[in-house]
Each structure stands twice: as C-alpha cells, then as structure tokens.
C-alpha positions as CSV (number, residue, x, y, z in Angstrom):
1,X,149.1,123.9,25.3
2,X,148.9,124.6,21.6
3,X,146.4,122.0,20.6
4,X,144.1,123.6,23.9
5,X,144.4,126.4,22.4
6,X,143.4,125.4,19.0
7,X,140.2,123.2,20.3
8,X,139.0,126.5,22.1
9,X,139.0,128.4,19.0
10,X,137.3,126.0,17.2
11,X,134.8,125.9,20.2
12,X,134.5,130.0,19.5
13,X,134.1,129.6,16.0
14,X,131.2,126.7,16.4
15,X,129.5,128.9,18.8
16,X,129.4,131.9,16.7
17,X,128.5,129.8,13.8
18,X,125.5,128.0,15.5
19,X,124.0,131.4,16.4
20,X,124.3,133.2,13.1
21,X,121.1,131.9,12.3
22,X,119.5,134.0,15.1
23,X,121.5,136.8,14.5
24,X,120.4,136.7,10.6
25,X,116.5,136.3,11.4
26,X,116.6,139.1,14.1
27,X,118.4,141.6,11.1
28,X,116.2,140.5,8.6
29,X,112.7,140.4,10.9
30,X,114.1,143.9,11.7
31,X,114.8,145.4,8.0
32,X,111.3,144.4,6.8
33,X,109.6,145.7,9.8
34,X,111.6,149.1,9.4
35,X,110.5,149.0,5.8
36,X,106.9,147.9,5.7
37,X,105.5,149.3,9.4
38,X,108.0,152.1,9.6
39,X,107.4,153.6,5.9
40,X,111.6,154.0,5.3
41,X,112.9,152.8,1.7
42,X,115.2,150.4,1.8
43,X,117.1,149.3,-1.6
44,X,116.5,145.7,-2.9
45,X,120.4,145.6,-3.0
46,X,120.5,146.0,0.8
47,X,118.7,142.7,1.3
48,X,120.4,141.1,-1.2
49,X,124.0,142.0,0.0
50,X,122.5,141.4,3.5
51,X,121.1,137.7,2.3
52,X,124.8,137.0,0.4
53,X,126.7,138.1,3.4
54,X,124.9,135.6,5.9
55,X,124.5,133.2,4.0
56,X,127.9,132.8,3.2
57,X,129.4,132.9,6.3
58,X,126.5,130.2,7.3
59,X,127.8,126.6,8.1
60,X,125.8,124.2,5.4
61,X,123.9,123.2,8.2
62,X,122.6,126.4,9.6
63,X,121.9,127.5,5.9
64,X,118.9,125.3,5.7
65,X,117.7,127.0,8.9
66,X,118.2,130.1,7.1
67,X,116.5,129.0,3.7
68,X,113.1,127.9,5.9
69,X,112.7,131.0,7.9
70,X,113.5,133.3,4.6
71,X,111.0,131.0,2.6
72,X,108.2,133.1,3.7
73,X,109.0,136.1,3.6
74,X,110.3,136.0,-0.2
75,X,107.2,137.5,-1.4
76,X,108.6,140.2,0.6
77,X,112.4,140.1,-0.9
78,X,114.3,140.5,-4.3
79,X,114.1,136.5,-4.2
80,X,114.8,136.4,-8.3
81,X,118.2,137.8,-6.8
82,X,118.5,136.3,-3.7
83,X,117.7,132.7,-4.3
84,X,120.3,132.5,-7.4
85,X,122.9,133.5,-4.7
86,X,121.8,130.7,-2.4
87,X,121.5,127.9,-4.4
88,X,125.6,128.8,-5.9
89,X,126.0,129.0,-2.1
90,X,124.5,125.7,-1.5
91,X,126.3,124.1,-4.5
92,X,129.7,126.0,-2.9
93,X,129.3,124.6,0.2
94,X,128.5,120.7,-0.6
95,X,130.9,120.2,-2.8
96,X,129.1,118.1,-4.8
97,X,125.7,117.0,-5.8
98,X,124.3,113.5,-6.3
99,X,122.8,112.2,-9.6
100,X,118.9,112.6,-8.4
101,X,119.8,116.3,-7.9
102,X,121.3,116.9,-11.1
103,X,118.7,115.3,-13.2
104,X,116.0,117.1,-11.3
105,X,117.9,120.9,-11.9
106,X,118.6,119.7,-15.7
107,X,115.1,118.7,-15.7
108,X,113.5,122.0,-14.5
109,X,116.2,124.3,-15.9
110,X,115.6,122.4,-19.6
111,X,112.0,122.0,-19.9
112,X,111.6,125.8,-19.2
113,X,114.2,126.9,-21.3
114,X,112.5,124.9,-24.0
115,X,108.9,125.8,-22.9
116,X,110.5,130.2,-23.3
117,X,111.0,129.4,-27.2
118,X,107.0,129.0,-27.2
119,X,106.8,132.7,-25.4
120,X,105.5,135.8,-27.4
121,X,107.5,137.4,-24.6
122,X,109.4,136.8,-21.0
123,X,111.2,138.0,-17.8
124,X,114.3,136.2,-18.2
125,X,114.9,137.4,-13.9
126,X,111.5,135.8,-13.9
127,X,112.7,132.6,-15.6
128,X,115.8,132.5,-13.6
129,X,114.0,133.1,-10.7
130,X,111.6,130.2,-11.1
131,X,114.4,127.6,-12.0
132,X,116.7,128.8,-8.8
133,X,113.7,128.3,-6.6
134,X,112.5,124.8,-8.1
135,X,116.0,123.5,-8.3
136,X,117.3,124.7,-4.6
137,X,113.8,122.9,-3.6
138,X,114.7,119.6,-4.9
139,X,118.3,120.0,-3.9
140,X,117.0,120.0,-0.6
141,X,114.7,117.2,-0.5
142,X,117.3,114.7,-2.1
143,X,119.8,116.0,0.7
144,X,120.4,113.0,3.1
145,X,122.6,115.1,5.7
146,X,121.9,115.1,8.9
147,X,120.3,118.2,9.6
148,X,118.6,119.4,12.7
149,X,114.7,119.4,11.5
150,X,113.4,120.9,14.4
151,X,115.0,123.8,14.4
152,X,114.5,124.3,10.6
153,X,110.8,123.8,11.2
154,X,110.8,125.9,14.1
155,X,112.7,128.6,12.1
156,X,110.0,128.0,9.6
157,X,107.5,128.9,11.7
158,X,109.3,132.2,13.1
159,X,109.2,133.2,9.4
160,X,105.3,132.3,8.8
161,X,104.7,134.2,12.1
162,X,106.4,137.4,10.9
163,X,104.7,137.2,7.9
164,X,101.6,137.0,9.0
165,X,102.1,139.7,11.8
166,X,103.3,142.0,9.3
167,X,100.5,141.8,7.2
168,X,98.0,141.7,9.9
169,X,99.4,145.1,11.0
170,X,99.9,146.8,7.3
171,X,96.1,145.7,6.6
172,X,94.9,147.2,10.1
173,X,96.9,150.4,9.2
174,X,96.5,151.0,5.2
175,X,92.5,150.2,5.9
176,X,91.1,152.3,8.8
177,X,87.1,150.6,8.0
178,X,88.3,147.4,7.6
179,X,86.0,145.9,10.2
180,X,82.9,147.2,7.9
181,X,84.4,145.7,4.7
182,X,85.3,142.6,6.5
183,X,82.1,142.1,7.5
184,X,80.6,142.0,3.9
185,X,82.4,138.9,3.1
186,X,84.8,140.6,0.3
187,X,87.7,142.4,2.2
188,X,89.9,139.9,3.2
189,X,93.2,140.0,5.5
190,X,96.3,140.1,2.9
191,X,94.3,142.4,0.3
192,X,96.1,145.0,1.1
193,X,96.6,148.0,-1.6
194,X,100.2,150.1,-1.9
195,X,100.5,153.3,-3.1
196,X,103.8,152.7,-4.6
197,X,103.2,149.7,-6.8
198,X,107.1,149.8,-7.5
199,X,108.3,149.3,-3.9
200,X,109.4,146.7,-2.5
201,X,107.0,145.6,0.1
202,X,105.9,141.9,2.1
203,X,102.7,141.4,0.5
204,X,100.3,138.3,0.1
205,X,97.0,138.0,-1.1
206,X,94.1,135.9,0.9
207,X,94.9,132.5,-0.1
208,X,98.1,132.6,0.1
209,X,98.6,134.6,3.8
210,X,96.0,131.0,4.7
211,X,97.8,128.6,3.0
212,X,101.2,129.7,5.3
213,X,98.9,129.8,8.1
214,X,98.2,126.2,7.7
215,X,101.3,125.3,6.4
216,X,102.5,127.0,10.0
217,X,100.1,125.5,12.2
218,X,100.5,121.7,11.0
219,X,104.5,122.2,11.3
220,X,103.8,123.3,15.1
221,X,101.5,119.8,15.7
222,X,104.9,118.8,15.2
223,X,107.0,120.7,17.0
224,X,104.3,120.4,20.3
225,X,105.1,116.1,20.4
226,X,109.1,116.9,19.7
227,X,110.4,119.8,20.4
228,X,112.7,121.4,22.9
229,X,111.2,124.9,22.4
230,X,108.9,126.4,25.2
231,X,105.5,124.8,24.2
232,X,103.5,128.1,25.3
233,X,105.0,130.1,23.3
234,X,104.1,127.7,20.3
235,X,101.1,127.2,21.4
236,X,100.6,131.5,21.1
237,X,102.1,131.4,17.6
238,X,99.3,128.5,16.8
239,X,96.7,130.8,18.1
240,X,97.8,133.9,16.5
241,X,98.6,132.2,13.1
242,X,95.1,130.1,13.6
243,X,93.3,133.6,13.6
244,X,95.4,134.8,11.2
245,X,93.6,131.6,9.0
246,X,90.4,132.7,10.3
247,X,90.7,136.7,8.8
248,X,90.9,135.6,5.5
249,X,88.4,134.1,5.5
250,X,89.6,131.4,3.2
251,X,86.8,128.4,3.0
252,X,89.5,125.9,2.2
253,X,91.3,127.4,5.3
254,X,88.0,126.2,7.3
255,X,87.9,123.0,5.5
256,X,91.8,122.0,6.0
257,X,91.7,123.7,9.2
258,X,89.0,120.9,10.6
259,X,91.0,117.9,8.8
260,X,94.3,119.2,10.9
261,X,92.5,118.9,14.0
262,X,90.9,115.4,13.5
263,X,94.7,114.2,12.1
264,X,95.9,116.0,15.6
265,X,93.9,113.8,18.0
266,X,94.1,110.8,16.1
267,X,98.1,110.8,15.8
268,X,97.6,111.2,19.8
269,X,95.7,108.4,20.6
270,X,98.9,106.7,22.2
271,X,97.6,107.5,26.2
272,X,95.3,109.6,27.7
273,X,97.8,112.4,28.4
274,X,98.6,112.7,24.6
275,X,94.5,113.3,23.8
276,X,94.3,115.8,27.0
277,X,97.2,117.5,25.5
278,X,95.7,117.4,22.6
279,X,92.1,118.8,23.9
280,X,93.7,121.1,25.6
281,X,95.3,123.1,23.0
282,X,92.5,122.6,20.5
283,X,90.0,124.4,23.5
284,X,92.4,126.9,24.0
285,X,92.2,127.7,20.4
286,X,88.8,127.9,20.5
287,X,88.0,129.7,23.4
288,X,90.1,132.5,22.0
289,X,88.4,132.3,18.7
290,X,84.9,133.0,20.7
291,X,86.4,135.8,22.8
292,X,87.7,137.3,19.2
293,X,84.5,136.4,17.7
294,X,82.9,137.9,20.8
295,X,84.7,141.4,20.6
296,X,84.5,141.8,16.7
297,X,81.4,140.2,15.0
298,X,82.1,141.4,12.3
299,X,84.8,138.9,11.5
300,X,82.0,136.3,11.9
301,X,79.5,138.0,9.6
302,X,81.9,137.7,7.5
303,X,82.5,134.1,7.2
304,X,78.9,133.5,7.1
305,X,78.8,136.0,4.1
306,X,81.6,134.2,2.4
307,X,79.9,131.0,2.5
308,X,76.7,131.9,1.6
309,X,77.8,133.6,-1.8
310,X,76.7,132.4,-4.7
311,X,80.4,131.0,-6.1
312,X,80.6,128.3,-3.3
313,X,79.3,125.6,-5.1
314,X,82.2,126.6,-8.1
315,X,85.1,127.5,-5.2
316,X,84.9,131.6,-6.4
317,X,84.4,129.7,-10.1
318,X,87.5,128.0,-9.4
319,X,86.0,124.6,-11.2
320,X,85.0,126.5,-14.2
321,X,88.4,128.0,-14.7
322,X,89.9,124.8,-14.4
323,X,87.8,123.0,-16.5
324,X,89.0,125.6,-19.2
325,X,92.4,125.1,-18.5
326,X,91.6,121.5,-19.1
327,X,90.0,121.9,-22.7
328,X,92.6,123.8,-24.0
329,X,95.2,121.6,-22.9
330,X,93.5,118.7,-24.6
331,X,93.2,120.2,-27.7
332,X,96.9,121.1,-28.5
333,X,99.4,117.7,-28.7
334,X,102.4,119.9,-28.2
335,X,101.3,121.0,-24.5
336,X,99.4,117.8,-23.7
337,X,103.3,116.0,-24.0
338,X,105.7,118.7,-23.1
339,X,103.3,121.6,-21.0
340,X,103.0,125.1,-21.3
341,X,106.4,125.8,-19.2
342,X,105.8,127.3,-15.9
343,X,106.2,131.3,-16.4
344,X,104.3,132.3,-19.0
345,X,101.7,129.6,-18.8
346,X,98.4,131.8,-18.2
347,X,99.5,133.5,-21.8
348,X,100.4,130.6,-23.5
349,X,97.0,128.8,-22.7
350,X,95.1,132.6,-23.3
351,X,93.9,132.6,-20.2
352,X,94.0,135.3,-18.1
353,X,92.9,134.1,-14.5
354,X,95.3,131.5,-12.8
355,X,95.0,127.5,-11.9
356,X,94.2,127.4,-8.6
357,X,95.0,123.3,-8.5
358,X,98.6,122.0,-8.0
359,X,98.0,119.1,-9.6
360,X,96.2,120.4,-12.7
361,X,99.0,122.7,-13.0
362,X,101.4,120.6,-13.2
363,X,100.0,119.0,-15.9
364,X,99.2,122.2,-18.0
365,X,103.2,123.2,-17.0
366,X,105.1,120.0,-17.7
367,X,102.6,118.0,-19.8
368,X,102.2,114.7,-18.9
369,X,106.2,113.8,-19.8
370,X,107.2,116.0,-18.0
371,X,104.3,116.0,-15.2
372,X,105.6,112.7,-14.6
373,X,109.1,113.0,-14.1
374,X,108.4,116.4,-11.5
375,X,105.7,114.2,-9.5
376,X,108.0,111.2,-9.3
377,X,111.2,114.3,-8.3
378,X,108.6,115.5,-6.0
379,X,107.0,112.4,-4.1
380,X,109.3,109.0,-4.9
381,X,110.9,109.2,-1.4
382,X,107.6,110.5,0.7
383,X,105.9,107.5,-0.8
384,X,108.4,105.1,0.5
385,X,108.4,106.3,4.1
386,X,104.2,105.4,4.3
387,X,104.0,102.8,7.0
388,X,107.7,104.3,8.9
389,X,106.3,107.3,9.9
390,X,104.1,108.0,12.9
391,X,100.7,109.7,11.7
392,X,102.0,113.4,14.0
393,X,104.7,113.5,11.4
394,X,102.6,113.4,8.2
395,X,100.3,116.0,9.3
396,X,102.2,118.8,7.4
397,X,102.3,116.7,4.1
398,X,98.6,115.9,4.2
399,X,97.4,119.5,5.4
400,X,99.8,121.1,2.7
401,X,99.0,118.6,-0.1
402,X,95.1,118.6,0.7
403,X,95.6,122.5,0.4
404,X,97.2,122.9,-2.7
405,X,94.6,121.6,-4.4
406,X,93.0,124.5,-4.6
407,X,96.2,126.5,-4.3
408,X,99.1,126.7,-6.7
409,X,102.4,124.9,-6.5
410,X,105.1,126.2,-9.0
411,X,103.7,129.4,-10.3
412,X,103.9,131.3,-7.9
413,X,106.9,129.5,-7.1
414,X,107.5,130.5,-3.3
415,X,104.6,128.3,-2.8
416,X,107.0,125.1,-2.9
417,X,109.1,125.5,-0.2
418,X,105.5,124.1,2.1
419,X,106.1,121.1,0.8
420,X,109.7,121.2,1.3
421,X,109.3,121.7,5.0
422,X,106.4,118.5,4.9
423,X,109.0,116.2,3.8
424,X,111.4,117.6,6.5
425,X,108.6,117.1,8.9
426,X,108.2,113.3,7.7
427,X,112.2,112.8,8.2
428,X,112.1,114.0,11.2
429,X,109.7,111.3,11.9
430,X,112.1,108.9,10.2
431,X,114.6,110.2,12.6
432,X,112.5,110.1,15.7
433,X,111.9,106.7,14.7
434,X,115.4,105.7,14.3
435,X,116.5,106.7,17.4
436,X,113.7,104.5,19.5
437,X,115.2,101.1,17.4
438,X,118.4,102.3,18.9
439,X,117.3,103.0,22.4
C-alpha cells in the first residue's frame, strides 16, 4: 500500500513538472503583453524573480524548453540578469559539466576578460551578460541528454511568434500612418520609437524581427515532417511569421526566404504526398501573401522601393562597412591574433556602425586564435553529422547560417541562440534517424 502510494505521488509530481513549462510561457506571454500592449510598468525585478522562480523549480529537461521559448523574447527581458541565473541553474541541476564545456566557458569568459583590459570604458552587466549567454549556448550544444527536441523547437517557435505579434501590434499602434511610410521603402516593421527610452520594453529592429522570422519558419519545416503538434495551427504561425518576414521588408529575408522553400521541396522528394504536402503549404502561403498584397499595396510598393534604392548593390553599404572593418583589423597584430573582444568592439576598431557579417565578426572579436577555437566550439559536431542527417533537418542550420551573414552572431548576443536551436534541429534528425535503424 505504501509503495502505491509513493509511485502516485511521484506520478503527481512528474505531471506537474512536465507542465510547468506551459504554465511558465503562458505567465510570461502574459506579463510582456500587459507591459508592452497594455502600457502598465512592470519592474525588471518582477521578471527576474518570475524567470528564477520557474526555472528553478523546472526539471533539467523542461528547462531547455524554457531557455528556447525565453530566447526570443530576451530583447524584451533584463536577460544580463536573468541568463546569469540560468546558466548557475543549469550548472545546479547537471551536476557536472564535461571537459568540451569547460574549455569553451573558460574560453569565452577569458578572452573577454582579457579583450576589457583594451577598453577605454565598459558595462561590466554588459560583459557578464555577454559571457552567461555565450557560455549557457555552448553548454547546450555539448549536452548529449536526451531531450525532447520537438517540443523545445516547438517552444521556440511559440516564443518567435509572440515576438513577432507583439511587435506587429506596438508598430500598428505607436505609428498611426504607418501604411504611408511603409510604402516609401524606409519605415520598416520593428522600427518602432518609445517614449521612455529607460523602460523596459520588447523591441527589435528590422533585421533582426526577419532573422527570427526565418529562424521560426525553417524550425516549423521541421516540425510539419515530425511533429505531434496540430499541423494547422503551424502552418498559421508559418503564415503569420512569413508576413511578418515580408513587413520588414528585409532583402536578405526575400533572398533566404526563396532558398528555404527550394531546400523545403527538395528534402520532400521522398513520394508524391511529401511534394503535395509540400506545394500545398508553400500555395497557401502565397495565396495569403496576394490577398495581403491585394488589401494593402502599400506593403508592395514598398518592397519594390527597397530594392530599387541606390544601396542594393552595397547591402545598405553593408560591403563598405565591412571592408573597413577589414583594414583596420589588418593593420594592428594585437587584434589580428587575439580580436577586439566582443563588447566594446565597434569602439575599439573606431567604428561607429556595426558588422553586419557573423563570420567577419568573429574574426574582428576573437582574432584568428581565437576565431578558431569559437568556430571549431561552434561547428566540430554539426560537421560530423553531414551525410546522417536527412536534408528536412538541416534546413534551420543552412537558413540561419546563410542569414547571418549579413546579420550578427555574438554582438548582439541574443542572436546565438538560432543557431543553438539549428543544431537541435540536426539532432533531432540524428534521433529520427536512430530510431528507423532500430525499427
């Protein structure tokens, strides 16, 4: 009788544990909502005690459900506070860490704390911030539990979604003519202006509110072949974030956007029901792009605008500030070896605009020592799964990778945890995989 009743309390407390991840995204959807929509203050404490609380009481398990649906909406949060907490959390909770982990948070945590001696000045929040958030990332990756990937992408998603929404809404309500401006080419969905530059509100520029909506959409390619959620309603959050994509008018959006879909209906060309399934979704996509189109031309004005400026052929003089970056790196030995560091880079180089290339700024970061050492941290294990993975499950990487390179990567450093959820996407894969050799 005893041990019955100890196995149905363990049954309660696994029950309540596995939904404290739904629990903890509807409180937190709600809070920001409140905040940003409903114009009520809400202290950065809250969330953080809010964050600590959950998080604490998460199973390991369900805290990397957690980490992908907060991900998003850090830009958002007091994540300089909130992340630290996590990643003690995470360390708490496993125990122990293996020797790939270690170097990699030595790694990060030393070259920046090198790199700050270099500063004229810093944010050591700031500093901590960007070490917590580079560190829990490659924790992650060089995890080998078990964890249930789809429902950390799908959580993923839910968090991109709410973004996104939230932004669409602010920008709708903080500028009444936006349909005018939009139509120019230069008003963008996520430029959005607050009054109060000191509150704390969810707010992404352009590039960024397009890079999530990519980064959202290729994770739901995903989730469409393997998943146990309702397909329509992933389907609706494809649509909604693929219009999302579309109000930014982001050119690299167009131009990733087009290479998801070709990777989509190749990685279906198993049987004819995969490419109808495929067709099918991509025409339902665009049939309620030309009924938006139809409703609001002025959305299409303004993509035709933005790519008939005269900075397309320099990507918004993207090249040129790149090519600057370039030259100063090359003529100082001291950064071409050890980098910049990651926070203060733009001041160390004199350069006031930012990289807008992943790759490029890893370099100026790290220098090529320590460039080498993060891209090996970074892509060692997704370059020996090429060849075990199904083509669906590297969609995410490729999409994310192929849009970074005209995006950052580590500064701002929310921008990793894309390529966090690629990998997971490629294990999944590797799981999938694994479990057809055993059938």
């Amino acid at each position: 009788m005893a041990d019955e009743v100890a196995v149905k309390n363990r049954n309660i407390v696994s029950v309540s544990l596995g939904k404290i991840t739904i629990v903890y995204a509807i409180t937190l959807s709600i809070m920001i909502a409140v905040r940003d929509l409903g114009g009520i203050n809400m202290s950065k404490y809250l969330f953080v005690v809010v964050c600590t609380g959950f998080f604490m009481y998460a199973r390991k398990s369900e805290m990397i459900s957690m980490i992908a649906f907060t991900a998003p909406l850090l830009y958002g949060l007091p994540g300089n506070y909130i992340i630290p907490i996590i990643l003690a959390i995470y360390f708490i909770k496993s125990r122990n860490i293996n020797s790939k982990q270690f170097v990699l948070c030595v790694f990060i945590a030393f070259m920046e704390i090198i790199a700050s001696m270099f500063y004229d000045s810093f944010s050591i929040p700031g500093i901590i911030g960007y070490m917590t958030n580079l560190m829990l990332f490659f924790c992650l990756i060089y995890d080998w539990t078990e964890y249930d990937y789809i429902k950390t992408l799908n959580y993923f998603v839910c968090g991109v979604v709410l973004t996104s929404l939230i932004i669409v809404l602010s920008t709708i309500l903080k500028s009444p003519t936006w349909l005018q401006d939009i139509a120019n080419g230069y008003f963008r969905f996520g430029v959005v202006e607050h009054v109060n530059e000191d509150a704390l509100n969810l707010t992404l520029n352009a590039n960024a509110l397009a890079y999530y909506s990519i980064s959202g959409i290729s994770c739901i390619a995903v989730l469409l072949k393997c998943s146990v959620y309702n397909k329509l309603l992933l389907i609706a959050e494809m649509i909604f974030l693929a219009l999302t994509g579309v109000m930014t008018l982001s050119r690299t959006w167009m131009i990733v956007g087009s290479l998801l879909l070709v990777l989509y209906i190749f990685s279906s060309n198993r049987s004819m029901k995969d490419v109808a399934k495929a067709l099918l979704i991509i025409g339902s996509i665009a049939i309620v792009a030309f009924v938006v189109m139809g409703q609001l031309p002025e959305v299409y004005e303004g993509l035709i605008a933005r790519f008939n400026r005269a900075d397309t052929a320099t990507a918004n003089g993207r090249f040129d500030i790149t090519e600057e970056y370039i030259e100063k790196f090359n003529s100082d030995l001291r950064i071409m070896l050890f980098g910049t560091g990651v926070t203060e880079y733009r001041s160390v180089m004199g350069i006031t605009k930012s990289l807008h290339n992943s790759l490029v700024q890893i370099l100026v970061c790290y220098g090529i020592i320590g460039g080498m050492v993060f891209m090996f941290g970074w892509l060692s294990n997704v370059i020996k799964m090429i060849g075990r993975v199904k083509l669906l499950y590297w969609i995410p990487f490729i999409c994310i990778f192929a849009y970074s390179i005209t995006a950052q990567i580590v500064n701002p450093h929310n921008l990793i945890y894309p390529h966090m959820m690629a990998i997971f996407a490629i294990r999944l894969g590797l799981d999938a995989k694994s479990e057809r050799g055993a059938l």
